[in-house]
Biopython code that builds the backbone (N, CA, C, O; Angstrom):
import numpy as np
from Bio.PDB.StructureBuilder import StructureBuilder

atoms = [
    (1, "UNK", "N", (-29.610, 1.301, 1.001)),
    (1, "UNK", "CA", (-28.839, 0.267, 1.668)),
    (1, "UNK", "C", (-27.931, 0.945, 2.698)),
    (1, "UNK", "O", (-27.197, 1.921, 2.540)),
    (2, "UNK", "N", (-28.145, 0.224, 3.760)),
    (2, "UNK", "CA", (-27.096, 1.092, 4.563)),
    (2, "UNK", "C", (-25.660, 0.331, 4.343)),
    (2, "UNK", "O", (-25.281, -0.451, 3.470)),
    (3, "UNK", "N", (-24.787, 1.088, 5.919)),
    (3, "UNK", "CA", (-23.311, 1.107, 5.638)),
    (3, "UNK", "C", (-22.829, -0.233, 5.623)),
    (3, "UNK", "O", (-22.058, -0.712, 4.791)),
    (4, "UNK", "N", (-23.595, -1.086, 7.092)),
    (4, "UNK", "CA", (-22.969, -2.432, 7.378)),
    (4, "UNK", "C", (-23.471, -3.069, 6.252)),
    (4, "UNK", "O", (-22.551, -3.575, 5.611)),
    (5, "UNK", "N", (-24.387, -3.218, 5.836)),
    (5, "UNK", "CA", (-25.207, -3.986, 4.434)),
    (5, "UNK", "C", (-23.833, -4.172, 3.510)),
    (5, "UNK", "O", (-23.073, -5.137, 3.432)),
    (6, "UNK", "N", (-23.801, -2.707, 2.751)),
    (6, "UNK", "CA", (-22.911, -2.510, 2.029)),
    (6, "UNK", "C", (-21.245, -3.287, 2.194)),
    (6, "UNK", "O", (-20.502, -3.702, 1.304)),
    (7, "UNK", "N", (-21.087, -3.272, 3.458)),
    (7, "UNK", "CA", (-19.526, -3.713, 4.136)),
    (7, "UNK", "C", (-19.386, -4.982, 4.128)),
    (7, "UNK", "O", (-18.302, -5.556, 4.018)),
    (8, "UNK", "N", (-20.760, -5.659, 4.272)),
    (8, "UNK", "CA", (-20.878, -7.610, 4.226)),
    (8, "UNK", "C", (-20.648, -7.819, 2.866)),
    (8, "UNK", "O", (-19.892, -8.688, 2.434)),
    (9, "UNK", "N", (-21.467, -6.818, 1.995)),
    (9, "UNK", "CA", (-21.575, -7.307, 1.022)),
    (9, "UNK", "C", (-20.058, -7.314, 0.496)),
    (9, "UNK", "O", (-19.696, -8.333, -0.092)),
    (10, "UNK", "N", (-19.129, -6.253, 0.656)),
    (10, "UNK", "CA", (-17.877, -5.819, 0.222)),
    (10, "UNK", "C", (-17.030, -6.876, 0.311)),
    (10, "UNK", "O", (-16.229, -7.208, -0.563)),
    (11, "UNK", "N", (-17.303, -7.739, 2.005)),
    (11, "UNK", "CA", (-16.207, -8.742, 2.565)),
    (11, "UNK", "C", (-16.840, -9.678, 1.588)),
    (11, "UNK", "O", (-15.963, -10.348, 1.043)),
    (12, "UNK", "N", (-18.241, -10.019, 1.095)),
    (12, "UNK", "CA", (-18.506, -11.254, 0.726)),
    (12, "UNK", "C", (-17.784, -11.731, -0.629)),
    (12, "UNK", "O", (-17.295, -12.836, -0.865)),
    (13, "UNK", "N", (-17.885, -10.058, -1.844)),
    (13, "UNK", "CA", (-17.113, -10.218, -2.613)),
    (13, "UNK", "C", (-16.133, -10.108, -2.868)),
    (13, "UNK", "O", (-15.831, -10.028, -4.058)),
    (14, "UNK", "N", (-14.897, -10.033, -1.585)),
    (14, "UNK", "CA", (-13.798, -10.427, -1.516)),
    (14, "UNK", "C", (-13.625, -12.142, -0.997)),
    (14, "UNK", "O", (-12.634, -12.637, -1.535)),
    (15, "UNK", "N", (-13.917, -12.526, -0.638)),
    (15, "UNK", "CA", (-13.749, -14.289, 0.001)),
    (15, "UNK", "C", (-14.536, -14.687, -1.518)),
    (15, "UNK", "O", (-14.071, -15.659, -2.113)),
    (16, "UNK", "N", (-15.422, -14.133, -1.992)),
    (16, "UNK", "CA", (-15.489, -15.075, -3.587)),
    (16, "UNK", "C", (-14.292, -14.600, -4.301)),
    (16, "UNK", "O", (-13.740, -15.271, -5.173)),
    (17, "UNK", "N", (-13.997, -13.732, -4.018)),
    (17, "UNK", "CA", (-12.649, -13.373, -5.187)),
    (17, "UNK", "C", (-11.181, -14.335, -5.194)),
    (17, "UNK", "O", (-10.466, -14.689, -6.131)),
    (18, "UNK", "N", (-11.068, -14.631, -3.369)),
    (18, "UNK", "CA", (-10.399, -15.272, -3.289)),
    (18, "UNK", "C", (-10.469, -16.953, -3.858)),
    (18, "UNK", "O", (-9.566, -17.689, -4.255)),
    (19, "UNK", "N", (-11.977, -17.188, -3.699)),
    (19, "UNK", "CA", (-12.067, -18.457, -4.142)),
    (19, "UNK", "C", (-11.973, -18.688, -5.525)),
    (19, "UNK", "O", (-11.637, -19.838, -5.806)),
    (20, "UNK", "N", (-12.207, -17.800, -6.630)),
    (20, "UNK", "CA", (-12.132, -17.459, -7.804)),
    (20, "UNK", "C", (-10.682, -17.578, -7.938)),
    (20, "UNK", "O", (-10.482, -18.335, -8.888)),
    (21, "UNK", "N", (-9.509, -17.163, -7.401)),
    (21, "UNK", "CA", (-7.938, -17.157, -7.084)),
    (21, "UNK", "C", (-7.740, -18.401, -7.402)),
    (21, "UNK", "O", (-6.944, -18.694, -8.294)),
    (22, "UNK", "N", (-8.514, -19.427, -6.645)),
    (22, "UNK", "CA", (-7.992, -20.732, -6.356)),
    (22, "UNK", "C", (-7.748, -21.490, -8.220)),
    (22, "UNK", "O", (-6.713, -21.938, -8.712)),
    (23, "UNK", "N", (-9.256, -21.357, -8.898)),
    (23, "UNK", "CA", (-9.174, -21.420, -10.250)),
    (23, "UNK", "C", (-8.307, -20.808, -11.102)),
    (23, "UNK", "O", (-7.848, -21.611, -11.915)),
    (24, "UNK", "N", (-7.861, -19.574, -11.244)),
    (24, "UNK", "CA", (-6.763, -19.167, -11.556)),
    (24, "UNK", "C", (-5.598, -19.738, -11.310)),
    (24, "UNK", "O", (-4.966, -19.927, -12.349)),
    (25, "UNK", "N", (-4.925, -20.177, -10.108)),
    (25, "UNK", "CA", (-3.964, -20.503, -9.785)),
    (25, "UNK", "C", (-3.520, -21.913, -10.127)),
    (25, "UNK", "O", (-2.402, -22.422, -10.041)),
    (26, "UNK", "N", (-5.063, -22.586, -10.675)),
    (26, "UNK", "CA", (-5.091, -23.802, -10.793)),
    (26, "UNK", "C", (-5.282, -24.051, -12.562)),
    (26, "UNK", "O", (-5.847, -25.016, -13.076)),
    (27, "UNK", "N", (-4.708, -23.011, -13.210)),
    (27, "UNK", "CA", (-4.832, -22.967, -14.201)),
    (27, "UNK", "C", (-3.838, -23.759, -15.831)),
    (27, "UNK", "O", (-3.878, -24.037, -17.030)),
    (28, "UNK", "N", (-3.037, -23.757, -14.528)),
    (28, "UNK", "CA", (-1.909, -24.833, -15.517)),
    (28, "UNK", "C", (-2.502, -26.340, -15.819)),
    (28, "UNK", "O", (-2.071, -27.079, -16.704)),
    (29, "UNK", "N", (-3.176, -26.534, -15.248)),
    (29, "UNK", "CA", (-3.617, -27.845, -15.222)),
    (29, "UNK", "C", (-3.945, -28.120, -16.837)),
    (29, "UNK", "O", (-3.736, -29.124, -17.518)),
    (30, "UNK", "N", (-4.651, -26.598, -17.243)),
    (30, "UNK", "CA", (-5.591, -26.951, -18.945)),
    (30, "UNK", "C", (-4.496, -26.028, -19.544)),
    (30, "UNK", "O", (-3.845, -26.754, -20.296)),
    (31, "UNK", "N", (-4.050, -24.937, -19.564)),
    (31, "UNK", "CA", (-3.752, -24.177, -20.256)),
    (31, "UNK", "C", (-1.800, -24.258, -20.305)),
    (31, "UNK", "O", (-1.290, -24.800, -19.324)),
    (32, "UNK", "N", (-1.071, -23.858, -21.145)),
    (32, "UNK", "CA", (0.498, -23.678, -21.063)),
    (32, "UNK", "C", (1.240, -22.346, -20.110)),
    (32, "UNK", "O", (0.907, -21.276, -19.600)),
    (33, "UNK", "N", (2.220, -23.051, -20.238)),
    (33, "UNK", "CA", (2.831, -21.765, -18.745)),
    (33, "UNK", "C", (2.606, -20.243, -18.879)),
    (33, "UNK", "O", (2.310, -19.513, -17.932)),
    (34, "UNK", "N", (2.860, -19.649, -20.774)),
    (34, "UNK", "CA", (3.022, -18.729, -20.510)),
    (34, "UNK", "C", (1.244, -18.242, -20.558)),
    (34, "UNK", "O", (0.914, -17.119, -20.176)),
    (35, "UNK", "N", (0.459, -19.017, -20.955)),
    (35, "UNK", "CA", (-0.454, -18.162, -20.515)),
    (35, "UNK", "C", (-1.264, -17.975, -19.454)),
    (35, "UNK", "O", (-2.227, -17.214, -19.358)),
    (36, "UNK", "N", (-0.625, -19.019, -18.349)),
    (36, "UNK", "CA", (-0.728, -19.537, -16.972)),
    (36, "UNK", "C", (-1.048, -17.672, -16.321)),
    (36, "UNK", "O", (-1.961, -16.933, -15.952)),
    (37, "UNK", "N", (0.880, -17.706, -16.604)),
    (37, "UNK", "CA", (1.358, -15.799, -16.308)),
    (37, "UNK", "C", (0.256, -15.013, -16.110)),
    (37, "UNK", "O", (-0.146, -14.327, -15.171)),
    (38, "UNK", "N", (-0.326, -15.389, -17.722)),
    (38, "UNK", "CA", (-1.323, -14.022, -18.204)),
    (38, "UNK", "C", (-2.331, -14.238, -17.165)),
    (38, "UNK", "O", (-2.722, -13.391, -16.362)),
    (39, "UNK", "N", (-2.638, -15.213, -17.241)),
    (39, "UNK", "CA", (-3.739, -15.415, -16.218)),
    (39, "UNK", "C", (-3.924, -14.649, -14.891)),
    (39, "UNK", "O", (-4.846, -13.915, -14.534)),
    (40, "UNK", "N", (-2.379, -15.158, -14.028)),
    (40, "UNK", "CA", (-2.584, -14.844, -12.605)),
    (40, "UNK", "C", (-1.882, -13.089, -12.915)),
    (40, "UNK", "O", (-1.959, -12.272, -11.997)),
    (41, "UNK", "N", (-1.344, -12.754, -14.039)),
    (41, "UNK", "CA", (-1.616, -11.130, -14.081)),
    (41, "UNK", "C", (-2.576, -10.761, -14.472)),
    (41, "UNK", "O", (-2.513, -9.534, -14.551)),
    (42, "UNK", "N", (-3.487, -11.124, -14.784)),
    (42, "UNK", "CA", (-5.189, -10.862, -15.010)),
    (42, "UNK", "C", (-5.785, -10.953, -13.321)),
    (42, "UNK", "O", (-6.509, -10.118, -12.778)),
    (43, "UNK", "N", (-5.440, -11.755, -12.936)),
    (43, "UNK", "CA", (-6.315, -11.923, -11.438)),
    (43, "UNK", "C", (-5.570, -10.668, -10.667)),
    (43, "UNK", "O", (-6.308, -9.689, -10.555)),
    (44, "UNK", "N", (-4.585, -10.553, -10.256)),
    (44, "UNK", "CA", (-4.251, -9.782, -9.711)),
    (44, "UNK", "C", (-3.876, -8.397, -10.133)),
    (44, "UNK", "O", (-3.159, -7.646, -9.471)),
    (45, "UNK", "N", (-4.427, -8.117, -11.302)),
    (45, "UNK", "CA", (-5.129, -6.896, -11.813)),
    (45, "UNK", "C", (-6.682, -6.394, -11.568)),
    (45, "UNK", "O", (-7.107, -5.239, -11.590)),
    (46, "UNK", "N", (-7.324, -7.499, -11.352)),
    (46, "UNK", "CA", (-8.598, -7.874, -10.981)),
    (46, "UNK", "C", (-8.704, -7.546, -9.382)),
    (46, "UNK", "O", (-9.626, -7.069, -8.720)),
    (47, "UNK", "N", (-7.412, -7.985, -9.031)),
    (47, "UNK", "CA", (-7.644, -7.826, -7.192)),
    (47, "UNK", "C", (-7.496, -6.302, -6.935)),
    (47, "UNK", "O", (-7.755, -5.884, -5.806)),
    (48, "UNK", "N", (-6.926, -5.082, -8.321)),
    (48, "UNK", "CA", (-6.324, -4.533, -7.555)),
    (48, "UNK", "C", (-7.839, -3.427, -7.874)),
    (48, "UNK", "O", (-8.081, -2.373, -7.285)),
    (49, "UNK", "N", (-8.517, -3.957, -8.762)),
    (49, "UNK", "CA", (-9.840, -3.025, -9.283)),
    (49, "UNK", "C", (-10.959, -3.518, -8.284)),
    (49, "UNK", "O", (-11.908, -2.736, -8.233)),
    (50, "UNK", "N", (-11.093, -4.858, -7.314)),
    (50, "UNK", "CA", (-11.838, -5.219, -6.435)),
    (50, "UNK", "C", (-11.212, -4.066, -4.720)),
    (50, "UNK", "O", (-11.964, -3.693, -3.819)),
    (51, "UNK", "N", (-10.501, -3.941, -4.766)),
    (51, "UNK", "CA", (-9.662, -2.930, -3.907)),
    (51, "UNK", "C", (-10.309, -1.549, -4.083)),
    (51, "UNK", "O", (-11.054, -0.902, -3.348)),
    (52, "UNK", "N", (-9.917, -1.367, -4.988)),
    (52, "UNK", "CA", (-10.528, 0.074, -5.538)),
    (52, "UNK", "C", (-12.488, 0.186, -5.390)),
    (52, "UNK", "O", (-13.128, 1.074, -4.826)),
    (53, "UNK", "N", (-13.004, -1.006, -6.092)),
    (53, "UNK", "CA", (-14.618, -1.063, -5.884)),
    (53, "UNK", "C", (-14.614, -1.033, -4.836)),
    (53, "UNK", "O", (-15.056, 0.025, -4.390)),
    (54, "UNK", "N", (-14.159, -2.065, -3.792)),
    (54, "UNK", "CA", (-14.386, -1.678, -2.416)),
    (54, "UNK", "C", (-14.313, -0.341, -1.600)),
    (54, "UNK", "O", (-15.308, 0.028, -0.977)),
    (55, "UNK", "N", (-13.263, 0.322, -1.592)),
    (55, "UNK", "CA", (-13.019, 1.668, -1.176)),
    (55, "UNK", "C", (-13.888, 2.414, -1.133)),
    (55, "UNK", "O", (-14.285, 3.068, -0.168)),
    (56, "UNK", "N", (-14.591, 2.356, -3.101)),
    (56, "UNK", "CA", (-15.992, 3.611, -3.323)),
    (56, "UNK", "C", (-16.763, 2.847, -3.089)),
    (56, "UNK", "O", (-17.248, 3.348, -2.075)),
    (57, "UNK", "N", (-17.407, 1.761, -3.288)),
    (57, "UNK", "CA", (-18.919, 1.076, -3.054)),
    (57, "UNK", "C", (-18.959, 0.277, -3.042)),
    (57, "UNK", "O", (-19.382, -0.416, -3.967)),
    (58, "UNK", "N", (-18.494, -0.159, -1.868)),
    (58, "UNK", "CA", (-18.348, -2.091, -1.423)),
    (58, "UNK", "C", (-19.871, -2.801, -2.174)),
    (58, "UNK", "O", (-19.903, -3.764, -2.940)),
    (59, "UNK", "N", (-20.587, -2.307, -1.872)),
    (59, "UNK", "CA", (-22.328, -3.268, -2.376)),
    (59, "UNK", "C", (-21.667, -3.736, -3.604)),
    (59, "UNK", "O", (-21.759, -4.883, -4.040)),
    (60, "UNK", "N", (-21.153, -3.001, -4.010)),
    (60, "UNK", "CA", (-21.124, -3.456, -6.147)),
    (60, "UNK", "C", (-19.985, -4.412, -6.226)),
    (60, "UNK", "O", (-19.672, -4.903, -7.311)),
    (61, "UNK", "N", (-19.099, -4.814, -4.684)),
    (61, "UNK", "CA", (-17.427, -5.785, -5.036)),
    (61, "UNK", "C", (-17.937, -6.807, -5.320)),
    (61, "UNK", "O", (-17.240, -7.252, -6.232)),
    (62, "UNK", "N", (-19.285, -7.965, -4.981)),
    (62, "UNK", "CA", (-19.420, -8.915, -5.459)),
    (62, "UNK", "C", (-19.310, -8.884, -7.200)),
    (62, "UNK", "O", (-19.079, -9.934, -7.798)),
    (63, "UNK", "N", (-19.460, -7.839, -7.797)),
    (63, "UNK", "CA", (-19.962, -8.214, -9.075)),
    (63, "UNK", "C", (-18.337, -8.363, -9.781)),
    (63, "UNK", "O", (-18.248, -8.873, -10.898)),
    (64, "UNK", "N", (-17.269, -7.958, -9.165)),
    (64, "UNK", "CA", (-16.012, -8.019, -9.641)),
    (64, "UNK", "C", (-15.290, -9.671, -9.596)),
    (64, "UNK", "O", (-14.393, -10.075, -10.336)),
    (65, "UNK", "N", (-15.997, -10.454, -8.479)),
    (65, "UNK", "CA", (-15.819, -11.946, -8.682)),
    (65, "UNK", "C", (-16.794, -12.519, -9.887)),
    (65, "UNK", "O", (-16.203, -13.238, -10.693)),
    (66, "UNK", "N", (-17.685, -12.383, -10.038)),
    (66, "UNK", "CA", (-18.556, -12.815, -11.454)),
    (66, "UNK", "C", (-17.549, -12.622, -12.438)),
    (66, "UNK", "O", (-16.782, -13.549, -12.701)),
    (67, "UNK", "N", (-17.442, -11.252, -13.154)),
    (67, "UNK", "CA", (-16.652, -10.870, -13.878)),
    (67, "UNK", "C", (-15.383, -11.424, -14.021)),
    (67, "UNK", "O", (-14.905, -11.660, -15.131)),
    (68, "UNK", "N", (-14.804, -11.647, -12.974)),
    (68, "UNK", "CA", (-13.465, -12.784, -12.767)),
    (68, "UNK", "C", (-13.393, -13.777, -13.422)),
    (68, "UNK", "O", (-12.411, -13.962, -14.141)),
    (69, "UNK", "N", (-14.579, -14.820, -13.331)),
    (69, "UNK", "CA", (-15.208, -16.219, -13.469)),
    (69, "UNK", "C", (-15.595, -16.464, -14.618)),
    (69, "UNK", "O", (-15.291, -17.531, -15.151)),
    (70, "UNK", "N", (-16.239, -15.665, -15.157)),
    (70, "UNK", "CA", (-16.665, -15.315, -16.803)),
    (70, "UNK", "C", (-15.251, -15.021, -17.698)),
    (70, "UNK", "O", (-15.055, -15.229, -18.895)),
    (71, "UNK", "N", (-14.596, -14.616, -16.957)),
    (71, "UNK", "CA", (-13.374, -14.157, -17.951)),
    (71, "UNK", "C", (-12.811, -15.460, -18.213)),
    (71, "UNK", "O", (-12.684, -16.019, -19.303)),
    (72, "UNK", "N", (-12.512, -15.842, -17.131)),
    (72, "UNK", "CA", (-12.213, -17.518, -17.019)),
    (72, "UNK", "C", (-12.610, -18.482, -17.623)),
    (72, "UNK", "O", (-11.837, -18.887, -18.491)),
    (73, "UNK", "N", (-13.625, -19.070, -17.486)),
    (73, "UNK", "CA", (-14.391, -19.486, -18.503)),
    (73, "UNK", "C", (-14.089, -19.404, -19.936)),
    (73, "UNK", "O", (-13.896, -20.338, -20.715)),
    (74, "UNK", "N", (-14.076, -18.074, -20.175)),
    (74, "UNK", "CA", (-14.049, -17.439, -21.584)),
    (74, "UNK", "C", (-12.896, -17.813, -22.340)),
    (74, "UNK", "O", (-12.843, -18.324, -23.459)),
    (75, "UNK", "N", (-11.893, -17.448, -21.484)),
    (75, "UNK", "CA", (-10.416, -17.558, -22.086)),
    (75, "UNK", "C", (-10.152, -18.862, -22.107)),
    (75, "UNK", "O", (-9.555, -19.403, -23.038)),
    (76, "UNK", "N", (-10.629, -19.534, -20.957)),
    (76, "UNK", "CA", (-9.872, -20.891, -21.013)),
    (76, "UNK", "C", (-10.902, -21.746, -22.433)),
    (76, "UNK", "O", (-10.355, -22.565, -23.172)),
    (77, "UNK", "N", (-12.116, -21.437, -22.561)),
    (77, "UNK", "CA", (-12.984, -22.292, -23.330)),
    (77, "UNK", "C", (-12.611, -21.845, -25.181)),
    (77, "UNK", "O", (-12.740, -22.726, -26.031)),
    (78, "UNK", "N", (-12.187, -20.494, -25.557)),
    (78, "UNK", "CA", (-11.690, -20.030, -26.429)),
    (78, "UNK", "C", (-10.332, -20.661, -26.604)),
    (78, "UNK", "O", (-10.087, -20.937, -27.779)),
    (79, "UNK", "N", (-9.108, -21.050, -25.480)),
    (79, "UNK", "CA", (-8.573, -21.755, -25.917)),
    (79, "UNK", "C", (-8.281, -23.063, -25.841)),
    (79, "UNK", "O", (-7.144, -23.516, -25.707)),
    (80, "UNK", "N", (-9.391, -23.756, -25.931)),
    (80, "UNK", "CA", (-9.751, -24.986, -25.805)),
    (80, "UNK", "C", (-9.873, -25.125, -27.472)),
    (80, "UNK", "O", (-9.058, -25.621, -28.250)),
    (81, "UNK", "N", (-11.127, -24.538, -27.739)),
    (81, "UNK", "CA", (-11.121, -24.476, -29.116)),
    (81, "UNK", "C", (-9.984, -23.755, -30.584)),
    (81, "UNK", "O", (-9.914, -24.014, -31.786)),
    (82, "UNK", "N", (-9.275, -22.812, -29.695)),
    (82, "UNK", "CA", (-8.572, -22.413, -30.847)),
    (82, "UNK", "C", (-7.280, -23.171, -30.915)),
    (82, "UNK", "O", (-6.703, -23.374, -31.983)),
    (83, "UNK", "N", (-6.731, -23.685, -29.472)),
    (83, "UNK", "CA", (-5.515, -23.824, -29.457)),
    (83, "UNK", "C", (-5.346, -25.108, -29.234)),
    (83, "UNK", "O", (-4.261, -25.690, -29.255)),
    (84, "UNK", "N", (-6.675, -25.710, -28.961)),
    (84, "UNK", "CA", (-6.266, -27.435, -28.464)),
    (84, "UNK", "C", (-6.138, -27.763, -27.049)),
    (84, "UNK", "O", (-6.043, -28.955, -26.757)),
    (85, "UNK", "N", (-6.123, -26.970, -26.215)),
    (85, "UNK", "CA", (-6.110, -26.651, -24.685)),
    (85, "UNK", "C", (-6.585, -28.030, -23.984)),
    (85, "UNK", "O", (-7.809, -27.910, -24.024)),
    (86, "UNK", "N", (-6.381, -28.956, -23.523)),
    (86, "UNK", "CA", (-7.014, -30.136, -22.974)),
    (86, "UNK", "C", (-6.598, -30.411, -21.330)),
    (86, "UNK", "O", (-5.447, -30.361, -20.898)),
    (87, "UNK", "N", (-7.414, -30.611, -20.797)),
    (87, "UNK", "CA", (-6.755, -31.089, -19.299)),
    (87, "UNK", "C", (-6.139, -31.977, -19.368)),
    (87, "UNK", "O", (-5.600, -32.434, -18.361)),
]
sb = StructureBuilder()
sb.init_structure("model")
sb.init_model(0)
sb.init_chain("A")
sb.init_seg("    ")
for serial, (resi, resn, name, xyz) in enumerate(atoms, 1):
    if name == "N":
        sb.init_residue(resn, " ", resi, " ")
    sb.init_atom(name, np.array(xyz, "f"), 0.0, 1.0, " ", f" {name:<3s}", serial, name[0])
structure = sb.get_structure()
């Protein structure tokens, strides 16, 4: 793969990351404040390891928005069920 390949791919999985943000941020809606927190310090722990993927090997930053999304999912659907979590 060459360089520009690699560099689209880098920007692409940053603008999903950001859109992934939007869900995070929009997270109070289901979940309580303080684990709102945890959340958007999860994302922007996430932004700072999509930073870093980018630097060494942009091709592979899309896979750091997946990973984002799944976490999401995960946490919020775990506490749906454990905690009662309802929109």
């Amino acid at each position: 793969m060459n360089a520009r390949t690699a560099t689209l791919l880098g920007i692409l999985g940053i603008l999903l990351y950001a859109l992934i943000g939007v869900q995070y941020l929009g997270s109070g809606l289901v979940m309580p404040y303080p684990w709102v927190f945890g959340m958007w310090a999860l994302w922007i722990g996430g932004f700072y390891v999509l930073i870093r993927v980018f630097r060494s090997s942009p091709a592979w930053t899309p896979l750091v928005p997946l990973v984002a999304i799944v976490m999401w999912v995960v946490i919020v659907q775990l506490g749906s069920w454990l905690f009662d979590w309802t929109a």
